[in-house]
DOVO-40424 format. One record per residue (C-alpha): residue in one letter; x, y negated, z negated. Coordinates in steps of 0.25 Angstrom, whole numbers, plus 2048, in hexadecimal, padded with zeros to 3 digits. Layout:
# DOVO-40424
{"A", {X, Y, Z}} ...
END
This chain:
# DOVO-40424
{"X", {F31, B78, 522}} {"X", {F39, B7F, 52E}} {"X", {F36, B7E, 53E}} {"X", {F3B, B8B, 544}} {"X", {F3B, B8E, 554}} {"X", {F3D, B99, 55B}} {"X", {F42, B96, 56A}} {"X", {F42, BA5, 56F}} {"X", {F38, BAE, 575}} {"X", {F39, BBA, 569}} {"X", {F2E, BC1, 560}} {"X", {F32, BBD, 553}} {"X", {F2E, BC6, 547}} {"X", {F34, BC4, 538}} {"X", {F32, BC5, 52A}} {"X", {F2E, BB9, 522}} {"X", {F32, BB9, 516}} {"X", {F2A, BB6, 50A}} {"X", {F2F, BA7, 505}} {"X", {F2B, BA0, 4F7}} {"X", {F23, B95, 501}} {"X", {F16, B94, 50A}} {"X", {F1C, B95, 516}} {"X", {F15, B8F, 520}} {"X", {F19, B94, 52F}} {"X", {F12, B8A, 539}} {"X", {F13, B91, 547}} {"X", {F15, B86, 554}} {"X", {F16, B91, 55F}} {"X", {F11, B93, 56B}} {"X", {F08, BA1, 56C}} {"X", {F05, BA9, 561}} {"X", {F11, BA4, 557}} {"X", {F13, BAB, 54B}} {"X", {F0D, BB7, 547}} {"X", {F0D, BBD, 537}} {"X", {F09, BC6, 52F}} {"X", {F09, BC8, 521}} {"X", {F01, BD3, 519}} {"X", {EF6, BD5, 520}} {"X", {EF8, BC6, 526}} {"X", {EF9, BC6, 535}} {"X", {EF7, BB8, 53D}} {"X", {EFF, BAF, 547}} {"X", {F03, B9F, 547}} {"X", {F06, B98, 53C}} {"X", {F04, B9D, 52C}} {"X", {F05, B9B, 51F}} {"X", {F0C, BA4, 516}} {"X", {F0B, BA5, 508}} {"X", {F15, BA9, 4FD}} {"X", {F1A, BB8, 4FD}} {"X", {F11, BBD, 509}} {"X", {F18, BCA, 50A}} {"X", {F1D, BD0, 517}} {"X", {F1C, BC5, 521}} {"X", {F1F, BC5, 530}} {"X", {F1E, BB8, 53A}} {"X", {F20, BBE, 547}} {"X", {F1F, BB8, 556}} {"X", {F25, BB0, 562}} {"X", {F26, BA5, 559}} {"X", {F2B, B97, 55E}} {"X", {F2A, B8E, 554}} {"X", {F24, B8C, 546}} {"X", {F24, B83, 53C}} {"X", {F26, B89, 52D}} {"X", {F23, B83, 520}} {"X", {F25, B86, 512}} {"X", {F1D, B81, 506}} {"X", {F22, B84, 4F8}} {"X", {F15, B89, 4F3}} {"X", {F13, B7E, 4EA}} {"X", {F11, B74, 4F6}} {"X", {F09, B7F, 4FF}} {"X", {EFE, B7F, 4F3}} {"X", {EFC, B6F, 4F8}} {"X", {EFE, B72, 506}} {"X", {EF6, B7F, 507}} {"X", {EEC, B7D, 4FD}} {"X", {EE5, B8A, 4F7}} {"X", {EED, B93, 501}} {"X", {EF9, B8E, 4FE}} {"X", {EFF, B9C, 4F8}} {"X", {EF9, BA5, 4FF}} {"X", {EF9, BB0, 4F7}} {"X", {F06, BB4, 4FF}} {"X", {EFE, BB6, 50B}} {"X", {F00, BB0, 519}} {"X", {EF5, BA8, 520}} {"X", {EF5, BA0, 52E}} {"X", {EF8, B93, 52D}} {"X", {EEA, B8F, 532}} {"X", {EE3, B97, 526}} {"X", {EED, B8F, 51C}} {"X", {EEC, B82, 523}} {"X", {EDF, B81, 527}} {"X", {EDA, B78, 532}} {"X", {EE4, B6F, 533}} {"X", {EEE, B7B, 537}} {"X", {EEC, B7A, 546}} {"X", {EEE, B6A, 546}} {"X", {EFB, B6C, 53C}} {"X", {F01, B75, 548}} {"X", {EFE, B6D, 552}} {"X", {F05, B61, 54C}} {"X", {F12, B6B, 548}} {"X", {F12, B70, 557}} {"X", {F12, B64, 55F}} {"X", {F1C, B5C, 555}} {"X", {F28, B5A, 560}} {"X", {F32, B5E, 555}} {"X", {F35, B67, 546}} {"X", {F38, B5A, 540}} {"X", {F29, B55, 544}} {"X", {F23, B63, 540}} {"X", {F2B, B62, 532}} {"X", {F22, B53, 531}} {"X", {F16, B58, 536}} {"X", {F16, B63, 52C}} {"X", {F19, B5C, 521}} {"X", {F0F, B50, 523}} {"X", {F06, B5C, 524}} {"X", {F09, B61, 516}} {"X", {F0B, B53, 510}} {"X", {EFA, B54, 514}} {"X", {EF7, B60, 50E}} {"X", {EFB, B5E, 501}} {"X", {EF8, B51, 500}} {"X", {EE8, B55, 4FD}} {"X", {EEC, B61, 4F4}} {"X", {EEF, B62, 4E4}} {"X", {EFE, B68, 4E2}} {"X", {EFF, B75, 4DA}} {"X", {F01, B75, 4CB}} {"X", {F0E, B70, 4C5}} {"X", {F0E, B7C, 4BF}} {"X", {F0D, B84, 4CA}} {"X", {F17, B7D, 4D2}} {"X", {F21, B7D, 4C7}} {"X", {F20, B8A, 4C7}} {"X", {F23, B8E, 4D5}} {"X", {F2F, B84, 4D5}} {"X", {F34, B8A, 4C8}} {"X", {F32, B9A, 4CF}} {"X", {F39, B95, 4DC}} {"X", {F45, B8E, 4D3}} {"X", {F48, B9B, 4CA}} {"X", {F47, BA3, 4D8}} {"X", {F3C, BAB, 4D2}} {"X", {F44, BAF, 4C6}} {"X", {F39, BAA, 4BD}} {"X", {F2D, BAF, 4B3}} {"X", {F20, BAB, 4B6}} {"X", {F1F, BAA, 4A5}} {"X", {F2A, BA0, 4A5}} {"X", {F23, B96, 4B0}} {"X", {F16, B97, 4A8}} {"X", {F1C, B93, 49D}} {"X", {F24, B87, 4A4}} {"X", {F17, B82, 4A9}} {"X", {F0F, B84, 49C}} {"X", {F05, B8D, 4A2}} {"X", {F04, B9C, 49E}} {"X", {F06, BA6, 4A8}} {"X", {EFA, BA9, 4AD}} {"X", {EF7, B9B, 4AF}} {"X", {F02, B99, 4B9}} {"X", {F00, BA6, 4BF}} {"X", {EF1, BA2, 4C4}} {"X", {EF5, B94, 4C7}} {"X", {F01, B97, 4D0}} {"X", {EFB, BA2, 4D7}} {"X", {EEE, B98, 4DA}} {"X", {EF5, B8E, 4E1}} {"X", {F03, B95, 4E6}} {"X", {EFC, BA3, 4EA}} {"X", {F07, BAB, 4E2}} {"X", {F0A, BAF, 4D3}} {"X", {F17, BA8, 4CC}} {"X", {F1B, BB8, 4CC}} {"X", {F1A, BBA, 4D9}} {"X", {F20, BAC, 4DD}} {"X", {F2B, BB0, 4D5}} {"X", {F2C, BBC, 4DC}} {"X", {F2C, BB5, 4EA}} {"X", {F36, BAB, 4E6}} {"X", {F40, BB4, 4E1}} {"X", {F3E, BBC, 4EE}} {"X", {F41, BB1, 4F6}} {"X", {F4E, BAE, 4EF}} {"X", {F51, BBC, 4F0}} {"X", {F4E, BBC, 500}} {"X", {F57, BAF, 501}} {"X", {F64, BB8, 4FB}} {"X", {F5F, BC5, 505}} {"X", {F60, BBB, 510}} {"X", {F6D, BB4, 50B}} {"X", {F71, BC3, 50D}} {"X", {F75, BC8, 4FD}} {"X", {F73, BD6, 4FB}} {"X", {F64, BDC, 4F5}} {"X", {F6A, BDF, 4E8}} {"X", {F71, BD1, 4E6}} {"X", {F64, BC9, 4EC}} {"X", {F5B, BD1, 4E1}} {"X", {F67, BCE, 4D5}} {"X", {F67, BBF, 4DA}} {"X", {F57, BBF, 4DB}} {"X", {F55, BC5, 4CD}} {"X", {F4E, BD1, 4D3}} {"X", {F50, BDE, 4C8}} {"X", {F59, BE5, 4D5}} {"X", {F58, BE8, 4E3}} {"X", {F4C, BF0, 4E4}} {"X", {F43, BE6, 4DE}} {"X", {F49, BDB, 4E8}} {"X", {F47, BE5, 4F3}} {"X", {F37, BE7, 4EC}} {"X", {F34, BD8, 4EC}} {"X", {F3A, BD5, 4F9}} {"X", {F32, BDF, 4FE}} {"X", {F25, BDA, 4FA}} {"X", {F27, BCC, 4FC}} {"X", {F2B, BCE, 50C}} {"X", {F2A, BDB, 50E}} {"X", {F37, BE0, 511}} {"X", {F44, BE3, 50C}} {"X", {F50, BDA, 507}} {"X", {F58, BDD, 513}} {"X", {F4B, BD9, 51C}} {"X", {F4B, BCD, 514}} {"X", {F59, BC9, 514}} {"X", {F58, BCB, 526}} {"X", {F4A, BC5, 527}} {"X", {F4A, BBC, 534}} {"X", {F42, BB2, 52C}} {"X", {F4C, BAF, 523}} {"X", {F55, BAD, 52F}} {"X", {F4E, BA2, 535}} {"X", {F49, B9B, 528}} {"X", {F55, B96, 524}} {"X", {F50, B8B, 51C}} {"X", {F47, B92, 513}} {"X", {F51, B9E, 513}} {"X", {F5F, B95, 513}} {"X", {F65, BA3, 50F}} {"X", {F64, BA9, 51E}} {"X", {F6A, BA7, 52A}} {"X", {F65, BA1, 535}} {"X", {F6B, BA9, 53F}} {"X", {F63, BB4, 53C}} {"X", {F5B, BBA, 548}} {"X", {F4B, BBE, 54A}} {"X", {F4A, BCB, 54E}} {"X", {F40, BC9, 55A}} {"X", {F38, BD5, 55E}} {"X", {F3B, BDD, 56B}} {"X", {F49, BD2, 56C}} {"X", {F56, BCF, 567}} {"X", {F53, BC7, 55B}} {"X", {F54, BB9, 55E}} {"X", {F58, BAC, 555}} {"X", {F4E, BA3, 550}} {"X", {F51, B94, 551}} {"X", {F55, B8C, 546}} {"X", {F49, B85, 540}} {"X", {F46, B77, 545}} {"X", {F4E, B6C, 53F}} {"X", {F46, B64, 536}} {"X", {F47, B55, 52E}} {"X", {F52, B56, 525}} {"X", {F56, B65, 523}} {"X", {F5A, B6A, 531}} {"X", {F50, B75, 532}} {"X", {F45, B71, 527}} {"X", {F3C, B65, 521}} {"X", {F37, B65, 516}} {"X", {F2D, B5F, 50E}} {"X", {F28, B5A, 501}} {"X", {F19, B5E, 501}} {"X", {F15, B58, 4F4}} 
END
């Protein structure tokens, strides 16, 4: 989890990058908040983005939001049946259900992140308290992809679980929303993102990332954000998520439309790692 706050008057509008999570960005402004669009998604307030949305764009005089990120394992019990997504991006209310409204409320009058960081935990603690967890296999699997940085064959993790391909293919894809091809695909982008920020060069990021040469990092970067390399190595959103993206720097400033671009605020300190909490959720 990470608390970010905005203390200046300025239209923010970036690129947020696709991340091997469920990213739950939970909008405590005043006004209209956030606005995002994805795809054919459009909405404002807080939302629920699921893995590899695409080209995705948070925008608006943002004050302050809170954002967490559920490996997808721990979004199945905390989400339920939408928990994937199916890459798409949903408000929170539509995920969440009715409880949505009170959750916000809570995390909004908290007089501190170090209460917003408890409150939001106690509330995940809840929800999966009543929910089965995925399969062993399943989560096995995902683990496995995100340790070998993508760089893995869906025949060799079928054969590690003992179920044939297919087989793992319908059961990850039922209950985290992607295939374990695609997954791959996502997480090997996201290492590839993290050496683009970090600032190596294209051709060494797609040597590094196990990507046959620059063109096919520039095709996969491309259809997981919708832009280039270079956008993807400048992306404000990189900038100010310095925790999930430890590779960029925090100086990095968001271009605010019709204005100079203006810093975003360091995100709000939180129990025991400065900026972040985190949480088991099992």
């Amino acid at each position: 989890m990470a608390g970010f706050s905005q203390h200046v008057s300025a239209f923010v509008d970036m690129a947020m990058v696709a991340h091997p999570s469920v990213t739950l960005l939970i909008d405590l402004s005043d006004g209209d908040g956030i606005l995002y669009s994805a795809r054919d998604r459009h909405g404002h307030g807080s939302f629920v983005v699921g893995l590899a949305p695409g080209d995705l764009r948070a925008a608006g005089r943002v004050g302050t939001c809170l954002q967490i990120r559920l490996e997808p394992a721990v979004a199945a019990a905390v989400l339920g049946p939408s928990a994937g997504l199916g890459g798409r991006v949903e408000s929170f209310e539509d995920v969440w259900g009715r409880e949505a409204g009170r959750v916000q409320d809570e995390l909004r009058t908290a007089g501190s992140w170090d209460e917003r960081f408890a409150v939001a935990a106690d509330v995940l603690r809840r929800r999966t308290a009543d929910r089965p967890p995925v399969d062993p296999e399943v989560a096995h699997t995902w683990r496995t992809t995100l340790a070998g940085r993508g760089r893995v064959r869906v025949e060799g993790l079928a054969e590690e679980v003992g179920w044939s391909r297919k087989r793992l293919s319908a059961r990850f894809h039922a209950q985290l929303g992607i295939t374990p091809k695609r997954a791959a695909r996502l997480v090997r982008f996201d290492h590839a993102a993290h050496l683009l920020a970090a600032g190596l060069a294209p051709a060494s990021v797609a040597f590094e990332s196990g990507y046959a040469d620059q063109s096919h990092l520039h095709r996969e970067v491309k259809a997981f954000t919708g832009l280039t390399p270079t956008a993807v190595a400048g992306a404000p959103w990189l900038a100010i998520d310095d925790v999930a993206w430890p590779g960029s720097s925090p100086a990095r400033s968001v271009s605010a439309a019709g204005s100079a671009p203006r810093r975003m605020a360091r995100p709000g300190r939180a129990w025991n790692r400065g900026r972040t909490a985190w949480t088991d959720a099992h």
